[in-house]
Each structure stands twice: as C-alpha cells, then as structure tokens.
N, C-alpha and C positions, 0 to 999 in steps of 0.2 A: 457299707455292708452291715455296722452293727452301730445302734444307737442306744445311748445309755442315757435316762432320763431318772434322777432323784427327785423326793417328795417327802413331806410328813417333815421337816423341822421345824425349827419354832423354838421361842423364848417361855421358859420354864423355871420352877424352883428347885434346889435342889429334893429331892427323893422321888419328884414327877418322874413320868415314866413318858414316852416317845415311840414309836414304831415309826420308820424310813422306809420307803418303797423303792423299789428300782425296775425300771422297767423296761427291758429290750426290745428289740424290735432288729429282725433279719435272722438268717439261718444258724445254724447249731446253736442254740440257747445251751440245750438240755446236757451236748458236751462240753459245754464250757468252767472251769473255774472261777466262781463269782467272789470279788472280793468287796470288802470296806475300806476306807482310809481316813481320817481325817489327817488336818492340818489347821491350827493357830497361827494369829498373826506371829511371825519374827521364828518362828518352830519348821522342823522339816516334815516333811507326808510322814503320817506314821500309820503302819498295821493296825488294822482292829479287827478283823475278823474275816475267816473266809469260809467256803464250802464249795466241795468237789462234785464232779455229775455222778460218783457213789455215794453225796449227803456225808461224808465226811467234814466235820469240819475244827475249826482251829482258832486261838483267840489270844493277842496277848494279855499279856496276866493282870494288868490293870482293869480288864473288862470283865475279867472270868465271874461268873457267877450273876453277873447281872446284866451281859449282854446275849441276846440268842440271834445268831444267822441262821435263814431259812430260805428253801428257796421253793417255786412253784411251778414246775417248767411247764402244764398246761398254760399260766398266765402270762410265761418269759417274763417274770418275779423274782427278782429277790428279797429280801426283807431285813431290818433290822432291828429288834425288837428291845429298846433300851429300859432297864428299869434302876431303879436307886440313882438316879444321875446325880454326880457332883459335878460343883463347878470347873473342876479341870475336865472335862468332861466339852466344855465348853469349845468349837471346833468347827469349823467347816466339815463339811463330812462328801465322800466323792463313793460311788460306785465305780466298781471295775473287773474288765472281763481278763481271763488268762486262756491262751492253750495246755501251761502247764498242769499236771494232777492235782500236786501236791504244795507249789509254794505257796509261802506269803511273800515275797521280793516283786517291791513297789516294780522295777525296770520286769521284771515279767508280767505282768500285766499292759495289753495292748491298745484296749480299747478302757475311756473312760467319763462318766456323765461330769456335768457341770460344775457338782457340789449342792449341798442344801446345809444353809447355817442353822449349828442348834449353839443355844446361848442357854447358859445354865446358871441362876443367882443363887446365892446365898442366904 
C-alpha cells in the first residue's frame, strides 16, 4: 500500500552539507506524518525529525538549527536538508510514515524505507 524509498547519502566532511529524499508512492501521502530516523552501528533507531500533514514540525536537539524537514506532497516527498554535519552525525538514516499527528515514537510509525548511509569524517 505504501512504499518508502530513501536517497541522497553519501560520504562527506565534516561541515559538508546533504539533502535526503524520500519518496512515497500509494495513497494518503499528504495525510500522513513523515518522519526521519537514523541509526549507528551497536546504537538504537533514534528521532531526527518529523513534520505533520499541517507542516508542523519537530527535531531533536542535537539537530536543531542545522537540520530542516520538508515535505512536498505534489511529489509524495519528503526531504531532509542536513547542514554543518559532524561526525556523530554519521548514521544510517530511514524514512518513515505515521497516522499519528504529532509523535516522534519510533513504534508509531508504520511504514518504513530501506535507509541511506551518510558517513561523516573528520
């Protein structure tokens, strides 16, 4: 019913900058809660950012100020527009869809893409 496709990582230095795509396919995009997640080797799925079908959106505080979620519902898009990256930074990164408005909790979120590795040096 809904497929979730990530794109755009890639091995970088640190203060390089990234944009990550994501891209649905199937119906209600536009109601949907689109989130980010990454995860490191040996580390649990963590929060990075989401935005609600009011473009609301939410980020933990490690990202704030230099990561921006957006989403394009003509494209069934989302985006993730990384700047100043450091190396902890360094991550698998997953798109993911919720019914919920407002969470960021990994387990509410139902559908989810692949991952796309961003690797960040030093």
């Amino acid at each position: 019913q809904v497929q979730l496709v990530e794109s755009g990582g890639g091995s970088v230095q640190a203060g390089d900058s990234l944009r990550l795509s994501c891209a649905a396919s199937g119906r209600t995009f536009s109601g949907r809660t689109m989130g980010w997640f990454r995860q490191a080797p040996g580390k649990e799925r963590e929060f990075v950012a989401r935005i609600n079908r009011n473009e609301d959106t939410h980020y933990t505080d490690s990202v704030k100020g230099r990561f921006t979620i957006s989403r394009d519902n003509a494209k069934n898009t989302v985006y993730l527009q990384m700047n100043s990256l450091k190396p902890e930074d360094t991550a698998g990164y997953y798109c993911a869809a919720s019914y919920s408005y407002s969470t960021v909790a990994v387990g509410s979120f139902n559908y989810w893409g692949q991952g796309t590795q961003v690797t960040v040096s030093s």
